[in-house]
C-alpha positions as CSV (number, residue, x, y, z in Angstrom):
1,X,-271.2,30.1,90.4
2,X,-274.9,30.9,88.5
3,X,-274.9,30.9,85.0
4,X,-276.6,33.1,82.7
5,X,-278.0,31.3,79.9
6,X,-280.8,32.4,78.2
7,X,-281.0,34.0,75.2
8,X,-283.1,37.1,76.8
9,X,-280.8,37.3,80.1
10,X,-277.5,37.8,77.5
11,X,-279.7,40.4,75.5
12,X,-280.8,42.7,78.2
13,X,-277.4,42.6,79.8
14,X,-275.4,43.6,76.5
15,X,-278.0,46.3,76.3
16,X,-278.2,47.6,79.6
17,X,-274.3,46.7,80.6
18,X,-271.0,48.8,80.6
19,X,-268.3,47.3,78.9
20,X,-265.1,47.0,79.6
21,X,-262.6,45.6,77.1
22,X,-259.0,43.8,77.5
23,X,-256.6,42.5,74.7
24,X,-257.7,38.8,75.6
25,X,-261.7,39.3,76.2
26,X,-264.6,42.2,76.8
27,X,-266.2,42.3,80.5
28,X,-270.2,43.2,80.1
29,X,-271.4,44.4,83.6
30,X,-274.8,45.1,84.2
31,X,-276.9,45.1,87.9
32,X,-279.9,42.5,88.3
33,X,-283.5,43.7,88.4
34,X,-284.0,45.7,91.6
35,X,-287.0,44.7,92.4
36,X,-285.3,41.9,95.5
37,X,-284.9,42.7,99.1
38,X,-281.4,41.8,98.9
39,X,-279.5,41.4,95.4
40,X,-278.7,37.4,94.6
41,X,-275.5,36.2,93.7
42,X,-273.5,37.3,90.7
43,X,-274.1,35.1,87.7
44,X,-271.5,34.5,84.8
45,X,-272.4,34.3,81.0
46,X,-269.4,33.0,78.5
47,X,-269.1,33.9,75.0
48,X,-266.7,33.0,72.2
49,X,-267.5,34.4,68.3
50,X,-266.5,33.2,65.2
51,X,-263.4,35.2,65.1
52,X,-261.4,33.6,67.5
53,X,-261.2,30.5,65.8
54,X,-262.4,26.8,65.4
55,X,-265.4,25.3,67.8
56,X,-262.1,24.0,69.6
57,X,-260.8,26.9,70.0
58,X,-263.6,28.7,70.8
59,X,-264.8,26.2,73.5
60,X,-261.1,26.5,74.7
61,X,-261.4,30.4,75.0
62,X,-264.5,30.1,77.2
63,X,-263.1,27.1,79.1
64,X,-260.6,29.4,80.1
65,X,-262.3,32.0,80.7
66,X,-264.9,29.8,83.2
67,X,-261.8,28.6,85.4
68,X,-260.7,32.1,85.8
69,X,-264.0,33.5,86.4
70,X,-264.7,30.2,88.6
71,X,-261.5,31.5,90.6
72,X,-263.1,34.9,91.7
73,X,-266.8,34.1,91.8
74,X,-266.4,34.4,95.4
75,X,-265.1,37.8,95.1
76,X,-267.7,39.1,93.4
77,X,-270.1,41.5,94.8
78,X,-273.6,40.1,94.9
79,X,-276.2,41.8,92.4
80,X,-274.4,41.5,89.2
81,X,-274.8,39.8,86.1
82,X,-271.8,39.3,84.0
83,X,-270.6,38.3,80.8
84,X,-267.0,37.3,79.6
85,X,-266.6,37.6,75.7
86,X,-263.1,35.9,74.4
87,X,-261.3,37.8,71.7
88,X,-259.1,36.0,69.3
89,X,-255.9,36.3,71.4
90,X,-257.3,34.2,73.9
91,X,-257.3,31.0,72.0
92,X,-253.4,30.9,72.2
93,X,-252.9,32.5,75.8
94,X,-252.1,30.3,79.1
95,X,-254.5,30.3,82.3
96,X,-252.7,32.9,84.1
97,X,-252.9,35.1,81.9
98,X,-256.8,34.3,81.0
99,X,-256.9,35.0,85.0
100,X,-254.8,38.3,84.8
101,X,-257.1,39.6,82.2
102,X,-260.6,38.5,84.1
103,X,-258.8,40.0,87.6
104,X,-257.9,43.3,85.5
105,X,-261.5,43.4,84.2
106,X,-263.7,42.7,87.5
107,X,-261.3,45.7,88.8
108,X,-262.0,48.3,86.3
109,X,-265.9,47.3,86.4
110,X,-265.7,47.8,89.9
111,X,-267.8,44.3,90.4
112,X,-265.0,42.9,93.2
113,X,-266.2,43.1,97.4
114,X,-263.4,45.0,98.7
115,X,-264.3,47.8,95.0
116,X,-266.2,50.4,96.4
């Protein structure tokens, strides 16, 4: 699974990106440049603001929210550059339903290999 990283990468995918929100965490979906032969692999970005909590909670929230992603990186169409922001229900909620939530979001972005 790629990560996204850098400061500009996060920037021009939140601007260029659809979101998609859940109760637990936001889904930012955006294409890569199309200037390839053949799109790369997906890569992930993980976010976590102030508002859900301590720096231990938030680096729980995108702990969680890695695994799940880590889960269904193979899933994932190639071409796409995604970010996972945790909202402050997340902090409390179990992996499965961290996993739910990312499933339900890669769904309704339409980011999955078998999504047409």
């Amino acid at each position: 699974m790629l990560r996204l990283k850098s400061p500009t990468d996060f920037e021009r995918v939140r601007r260029g990106g659809q979101s998609h929100a859940h109760p637990l965490a936001v889904l930012i979906a955006c294409r890569q440049a199309a200037g390839q032969a053949e799109p790369g692999p997906s890569r992930w970005g993980f976010a976590a603001g102030r508002s859900v909590g301590t720096a231990v909670a938030r680096n729980r929230a995108k702990r969680l929210l890695r695994e799940a992603a880590r889960a269904r990186a193979d899933a994932t169409a190639p071409g796409w550059d995604l970010i996972l922001i945790a909202r402050p229900p997340l902090a409390e909620a179990t992996l499965p339903a961290a996993s739910d939530a990312v499933v339900a979001l890669l769904k309704r972005a339409q980011v999955l290999k078998n999504d047409a």
